[in-house]
C-alpha positions as CSV (number, residue, x, y, z in Angstrom):
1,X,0.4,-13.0,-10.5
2,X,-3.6,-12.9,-9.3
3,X,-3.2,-9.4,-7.9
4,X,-6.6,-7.2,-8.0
5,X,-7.6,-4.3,-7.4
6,X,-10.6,-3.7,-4.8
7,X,-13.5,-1.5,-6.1
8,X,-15.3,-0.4,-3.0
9,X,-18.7,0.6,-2.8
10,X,-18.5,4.5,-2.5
11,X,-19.3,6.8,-5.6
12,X,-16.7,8.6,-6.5
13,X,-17.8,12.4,-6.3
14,X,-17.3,10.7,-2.6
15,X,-13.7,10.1,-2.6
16,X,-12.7,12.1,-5.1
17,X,-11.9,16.3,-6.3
18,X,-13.3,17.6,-9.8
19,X,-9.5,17.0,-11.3
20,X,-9.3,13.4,-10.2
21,X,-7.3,13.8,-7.1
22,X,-8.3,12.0,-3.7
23,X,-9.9,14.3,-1.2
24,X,-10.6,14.4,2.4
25,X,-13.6,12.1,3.4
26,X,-15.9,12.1,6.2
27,X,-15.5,9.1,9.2
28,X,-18.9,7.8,7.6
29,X,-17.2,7.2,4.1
30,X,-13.5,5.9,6.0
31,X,-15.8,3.4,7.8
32,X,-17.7,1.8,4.8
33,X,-14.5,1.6,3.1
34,X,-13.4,-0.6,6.0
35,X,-15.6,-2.6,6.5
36,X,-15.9,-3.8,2.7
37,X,-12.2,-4.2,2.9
38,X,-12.2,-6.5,6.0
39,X,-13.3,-9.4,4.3
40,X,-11.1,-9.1,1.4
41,X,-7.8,-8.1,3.6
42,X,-8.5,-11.4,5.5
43,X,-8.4,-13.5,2.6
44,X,-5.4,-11.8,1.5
45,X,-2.0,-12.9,1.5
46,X,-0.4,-9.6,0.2
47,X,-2.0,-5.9,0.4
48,X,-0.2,-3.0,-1.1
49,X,-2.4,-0.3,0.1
50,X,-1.9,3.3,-1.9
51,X,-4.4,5.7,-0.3
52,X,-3.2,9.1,0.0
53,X,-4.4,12.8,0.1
54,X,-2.6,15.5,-1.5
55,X,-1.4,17.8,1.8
56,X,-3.4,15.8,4.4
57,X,-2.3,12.6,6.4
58,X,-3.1,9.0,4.9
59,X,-6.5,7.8,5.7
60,X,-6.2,4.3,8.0
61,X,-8.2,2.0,6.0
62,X,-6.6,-0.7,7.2
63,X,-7.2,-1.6,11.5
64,X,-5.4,-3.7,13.8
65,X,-8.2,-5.8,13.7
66,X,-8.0,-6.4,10.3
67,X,-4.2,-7.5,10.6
68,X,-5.9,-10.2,13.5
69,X,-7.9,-11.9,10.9
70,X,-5.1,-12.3,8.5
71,X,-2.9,-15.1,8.3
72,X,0.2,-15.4,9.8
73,X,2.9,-14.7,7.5
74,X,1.2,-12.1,5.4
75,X,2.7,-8.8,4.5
76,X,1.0,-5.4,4.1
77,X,3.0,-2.8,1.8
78,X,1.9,0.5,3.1
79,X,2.9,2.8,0.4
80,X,1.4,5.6,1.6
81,X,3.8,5.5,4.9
82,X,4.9,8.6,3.9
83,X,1.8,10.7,4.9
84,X,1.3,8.5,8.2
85,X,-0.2,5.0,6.6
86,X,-3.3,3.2,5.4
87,X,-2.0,0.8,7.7
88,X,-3.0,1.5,11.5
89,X,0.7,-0.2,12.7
90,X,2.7,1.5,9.9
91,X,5.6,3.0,11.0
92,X,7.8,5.1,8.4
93,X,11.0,3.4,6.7
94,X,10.4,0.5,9.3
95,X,9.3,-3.0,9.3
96,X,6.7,-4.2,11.8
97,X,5.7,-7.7,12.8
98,X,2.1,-7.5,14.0
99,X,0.3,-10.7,15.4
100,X,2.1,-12.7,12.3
101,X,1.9,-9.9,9.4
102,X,4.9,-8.2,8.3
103,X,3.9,-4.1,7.4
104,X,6.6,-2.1,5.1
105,X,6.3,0.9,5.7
106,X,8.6,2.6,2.9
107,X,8.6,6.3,2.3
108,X,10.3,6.8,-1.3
109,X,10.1,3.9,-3.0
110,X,11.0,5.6,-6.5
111,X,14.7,6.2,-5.0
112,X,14.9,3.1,-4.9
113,X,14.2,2.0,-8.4
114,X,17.8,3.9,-9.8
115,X,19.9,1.4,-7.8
116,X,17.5,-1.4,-9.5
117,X,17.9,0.3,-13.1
118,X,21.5,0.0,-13.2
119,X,22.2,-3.2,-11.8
120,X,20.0,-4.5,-14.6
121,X,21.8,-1.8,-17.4
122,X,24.9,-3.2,-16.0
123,X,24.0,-6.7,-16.1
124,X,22.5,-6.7,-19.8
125,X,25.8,-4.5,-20.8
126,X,27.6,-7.4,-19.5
127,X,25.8,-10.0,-21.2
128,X,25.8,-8.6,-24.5
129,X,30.0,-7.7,-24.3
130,X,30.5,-11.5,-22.8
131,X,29.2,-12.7,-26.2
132,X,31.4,-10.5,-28.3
């Protein structure tokens, strides 16, 4: 569907604890990362942003000035709404409309994907008997 991911130019021993897992950065680090996403946010039509640290808030990577240079009728998926938001206008289990952009701001998306699950169980069940 053209999605990519956006490699940002910080090393990881930056960003990231000996086991893999994100860690804490410094406002130095937060502010590179913004800036190289900036451009790319702008251009963007949809952002599902992820960043979270285990035990800490989210990191904002993602400013209310950024959401100004994006087109109207964008939408930002802030799935790290949970720990407070990549997104600076997130708000948890809410849907904000800022300057044009819509921000989700879900907090446990994987309760969601039961409901999903069996509608799609029930509907292939359904399909298969029907032909019977």
């Amino acid at each position: 569907m053209g999605a990519k991911v956006i490699e940002l130019p910080v090393e990881a021993a930056e960003v990231e604890e000996p086991g893999g897992y994100a860690r804490l950065v410094d406002e130095g680090i937060l502010r590179r990362q913004r800036e190289g996403l900036t451009p790319v946010v702008a251009a963007s039509d949809v952002v599902i942003s992820t960043a979270a640290v285990p035990g800490r808030a989210a990191p904002v990577l993602i400013t209310a000035d950024m959401l100004a240079r994006m087109a109207r009728g964008s939408v930002i998926v802030d799935v790290a709404a949970d720990r407070g938001g990549n997104c600076a206008v997130t708000r948890q289990n809410e849907t904000v409309v800022h300057g044009g952009v819509t921000v989700l701001g879900p907090t446990n998306l994987p309760s969601t994907v039961p409901i999903h699950a069996s509608q799609m169980y029930g509907s292939n069940a359904m399909n298969f008997l029907s032909h019977l």
